[in-house]
C-alpha positions in Angstrom: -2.2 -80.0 -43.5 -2.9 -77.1 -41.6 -6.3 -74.7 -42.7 -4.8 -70.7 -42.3 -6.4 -67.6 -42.5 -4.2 -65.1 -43.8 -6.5 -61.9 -43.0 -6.5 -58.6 -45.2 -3.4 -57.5 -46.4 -1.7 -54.6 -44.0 0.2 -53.0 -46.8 3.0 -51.7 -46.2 5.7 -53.9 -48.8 7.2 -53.0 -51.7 8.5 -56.5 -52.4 7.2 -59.7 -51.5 10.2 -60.2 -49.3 9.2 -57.6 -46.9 5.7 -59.4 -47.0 7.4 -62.2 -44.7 6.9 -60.9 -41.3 3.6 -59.9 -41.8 2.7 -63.6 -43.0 4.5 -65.3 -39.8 2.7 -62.5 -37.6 -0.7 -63.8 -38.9 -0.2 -67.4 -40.0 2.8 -68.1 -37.9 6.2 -68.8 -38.5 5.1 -72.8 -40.0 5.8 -74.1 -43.9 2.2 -74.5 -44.8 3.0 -77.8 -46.6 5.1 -79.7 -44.4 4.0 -78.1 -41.3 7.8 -77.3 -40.1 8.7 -74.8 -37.5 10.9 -72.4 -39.8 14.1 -71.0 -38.7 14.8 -69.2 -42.5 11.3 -69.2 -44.7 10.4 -67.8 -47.7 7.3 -66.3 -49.1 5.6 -68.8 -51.4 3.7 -67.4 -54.2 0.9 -69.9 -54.6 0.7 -68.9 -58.3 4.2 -68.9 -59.5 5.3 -65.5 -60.1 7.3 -66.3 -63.5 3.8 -67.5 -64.5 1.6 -64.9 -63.0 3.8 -61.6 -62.6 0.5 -59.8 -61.6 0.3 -61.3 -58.2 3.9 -61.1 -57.3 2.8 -58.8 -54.9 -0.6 -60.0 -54.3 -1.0 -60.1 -50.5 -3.8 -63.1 -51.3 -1.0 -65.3 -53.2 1.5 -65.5 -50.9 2.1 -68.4 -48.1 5.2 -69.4 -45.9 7.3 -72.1 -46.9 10.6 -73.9 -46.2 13.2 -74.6 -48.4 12.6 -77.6 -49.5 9.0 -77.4 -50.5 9.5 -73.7 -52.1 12.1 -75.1 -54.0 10.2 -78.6 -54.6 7.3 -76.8 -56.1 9.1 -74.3 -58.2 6.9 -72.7 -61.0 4.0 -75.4 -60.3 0.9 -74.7 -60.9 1.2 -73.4 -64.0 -1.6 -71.8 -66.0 -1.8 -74.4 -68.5 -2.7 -76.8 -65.4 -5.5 -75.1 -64.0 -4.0 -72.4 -61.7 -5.1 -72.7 -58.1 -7.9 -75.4 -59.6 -5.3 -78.0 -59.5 -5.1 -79.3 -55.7 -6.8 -77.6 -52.3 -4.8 -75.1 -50.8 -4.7 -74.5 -46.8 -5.7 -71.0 -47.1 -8.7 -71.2 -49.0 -9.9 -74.9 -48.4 -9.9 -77.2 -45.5 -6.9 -79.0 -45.8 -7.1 -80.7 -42.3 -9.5 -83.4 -44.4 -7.6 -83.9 -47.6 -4.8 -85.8 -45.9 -3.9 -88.3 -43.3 -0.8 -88.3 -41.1 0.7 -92.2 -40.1 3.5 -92.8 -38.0 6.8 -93.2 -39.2 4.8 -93.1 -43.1 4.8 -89.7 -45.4 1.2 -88.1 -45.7 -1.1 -89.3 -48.1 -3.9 -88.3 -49.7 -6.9 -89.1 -47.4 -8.6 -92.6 -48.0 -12.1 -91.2 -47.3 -11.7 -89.4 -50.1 -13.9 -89.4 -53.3 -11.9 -90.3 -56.0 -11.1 -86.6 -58.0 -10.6 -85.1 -54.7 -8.2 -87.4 -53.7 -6.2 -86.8 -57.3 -6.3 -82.9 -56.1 -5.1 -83.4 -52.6 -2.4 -86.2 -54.1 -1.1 -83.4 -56.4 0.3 -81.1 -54.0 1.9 -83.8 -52.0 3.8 -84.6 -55.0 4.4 -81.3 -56.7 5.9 -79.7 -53.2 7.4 -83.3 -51.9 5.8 -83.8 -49.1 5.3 -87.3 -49.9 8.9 -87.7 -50.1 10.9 -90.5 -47.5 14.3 -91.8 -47.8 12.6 -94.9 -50.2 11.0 -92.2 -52.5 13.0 -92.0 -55.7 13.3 -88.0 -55.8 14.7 -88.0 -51.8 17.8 -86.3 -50.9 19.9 -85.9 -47.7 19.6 -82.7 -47.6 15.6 -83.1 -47.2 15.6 -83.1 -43.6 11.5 -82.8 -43.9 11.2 -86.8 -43.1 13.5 -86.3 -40.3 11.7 -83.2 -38.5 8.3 -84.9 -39.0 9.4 -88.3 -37.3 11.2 -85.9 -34.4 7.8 -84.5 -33.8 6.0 -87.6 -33.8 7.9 -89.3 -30.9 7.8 -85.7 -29.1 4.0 -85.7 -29.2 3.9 -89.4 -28.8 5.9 -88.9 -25.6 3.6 -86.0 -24.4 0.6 -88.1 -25.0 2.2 -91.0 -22.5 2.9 -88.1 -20.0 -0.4 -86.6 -20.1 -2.1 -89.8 -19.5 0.6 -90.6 -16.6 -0.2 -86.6 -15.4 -2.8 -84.8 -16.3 -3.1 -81.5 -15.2 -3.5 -78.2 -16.3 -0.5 -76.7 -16.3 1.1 -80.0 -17.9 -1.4 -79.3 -20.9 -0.3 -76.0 -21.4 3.6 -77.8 -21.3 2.5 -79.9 -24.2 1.3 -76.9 -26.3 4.1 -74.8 -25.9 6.0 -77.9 -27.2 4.2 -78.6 -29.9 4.3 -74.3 -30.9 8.3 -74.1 -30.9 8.4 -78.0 -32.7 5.7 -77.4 -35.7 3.7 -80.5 -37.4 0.5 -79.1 -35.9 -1.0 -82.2 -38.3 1.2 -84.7 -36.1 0.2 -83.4 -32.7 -3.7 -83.6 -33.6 -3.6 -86.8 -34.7 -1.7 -88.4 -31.7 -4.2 -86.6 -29.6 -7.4 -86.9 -31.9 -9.2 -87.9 -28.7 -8.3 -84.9 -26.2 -11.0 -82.5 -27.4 -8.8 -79.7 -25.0 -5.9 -80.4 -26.4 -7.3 -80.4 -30.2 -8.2 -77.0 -29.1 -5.2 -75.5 -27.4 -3.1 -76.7 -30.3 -5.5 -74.7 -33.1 -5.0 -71.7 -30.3 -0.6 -71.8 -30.5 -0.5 -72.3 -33.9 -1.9 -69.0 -34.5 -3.7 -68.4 -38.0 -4.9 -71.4 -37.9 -8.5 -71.3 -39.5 -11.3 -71.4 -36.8 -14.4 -71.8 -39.5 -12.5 -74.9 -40.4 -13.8 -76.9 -37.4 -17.2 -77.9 -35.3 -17.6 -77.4 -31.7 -15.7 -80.8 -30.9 -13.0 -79.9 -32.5 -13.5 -81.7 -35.9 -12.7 -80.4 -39.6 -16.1 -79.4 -41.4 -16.0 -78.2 -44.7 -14.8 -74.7 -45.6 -17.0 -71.9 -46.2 -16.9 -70.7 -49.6 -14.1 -73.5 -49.8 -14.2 -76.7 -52.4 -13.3 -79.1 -49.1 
């Protein structure tokens, strides 16, 4: 899951609707659970604001989201559960280590994991759906997150066999400019975990993405001031 950096709030909104272009302007127009390119998102108040009507408007509580994973999470967390304590959250932690993306598989929780980390990185799979597939219980047709995500896989899949047939600058830039319009920025690094210059072009398109949450080769390091 994609690390963001949201930036200081630029004012400006008098309703967290009118906070949305702001967001996509600074952590791009991506759900930052499933990773989807978004045609219609919403703003998604980490904190639910039924549960926390202080921070309704609170520039630092508020992420993109699709539909399906706004809706999926609902009023989770609630305060009784811990708040934000609950799971790691891409724009405060470094997400890009608490989950692993598989081929044709939903994400999981990262295996590497120690064992209460893994509980927190499991619980926003499950609370926004993420984790959902067409043999998950809870699936529904009209979740078309499965679908995108496998759509993205055989685009960068395909990329990858073109790079290695071509490789040249101008076809790298190509395969970043797909992977900006198609989304899953967690699907393209990990078909091209290898290609330090394209692990690099991709953080570059998919703009917000959080720079501090990486080493020199292109590798997630822990947060600063972050729990992961």
């Amino acid at each position: 899951m994609r690390p963001v950096e949201r930036g200081a709030n630029p004012g400006g909104y008098v309703s967290y609707g009118l906070a949305y272009a702001p967001l996509v302007g600074r952590i791009g127009r991506y759900c930052s659970f499933c990773e989807a390119h978004l045609k219609n998102g919403h703003v998604e108040h980490v904190l639910p604001k039924d549960a926390y009507p202080s921070l309704v408007l609170s520039w630092t509580n508020f992420l993109v989201a699709c539909a399906n994973c706004n809706a999926t999470k609902g009023v989770w967390p609630t305060p009784a559960l811990g708040g934000r304590s609950v799971t790691f959250w891409p724009d405060v932690d470094n997400t890009a280590r608490a989950f692993e993306y598989r081929l044709h598989l939903p994400p999981r929780a990262a295996p590497a994991l120690p064992a209460a980390d893994h509980a927190l990185a499991n619980a926003l799979l499950v609370a926004t759906g993420v984790d959902r597939s067409p043999t998950h219980p809870a699936w529904s047709e009209k979740d078309d997150r499965w679908e995108l995500r496998n759509e993205a896989w055989e685009k960068a899949r395909e990329c990858h066999t073109d790079l290695l047939a071509e490789d040249t600058a101008i076809h790298r830039k190509r395969i970043a400019d797909v992977a900006e319009h198609c989304g899953f920025w967690s699907v393209w690094r990990t078909v091209f975990a290898a290609d330090l210059d394209m692990l690099r072009r991709f953080n570059a398109v998919f703009v917000g993405t959080s720079s501090a949450c990486f080493d020199t080769n292109g590798q997630p390091v822990p947060r600063p001031a972050g729990r992961l």
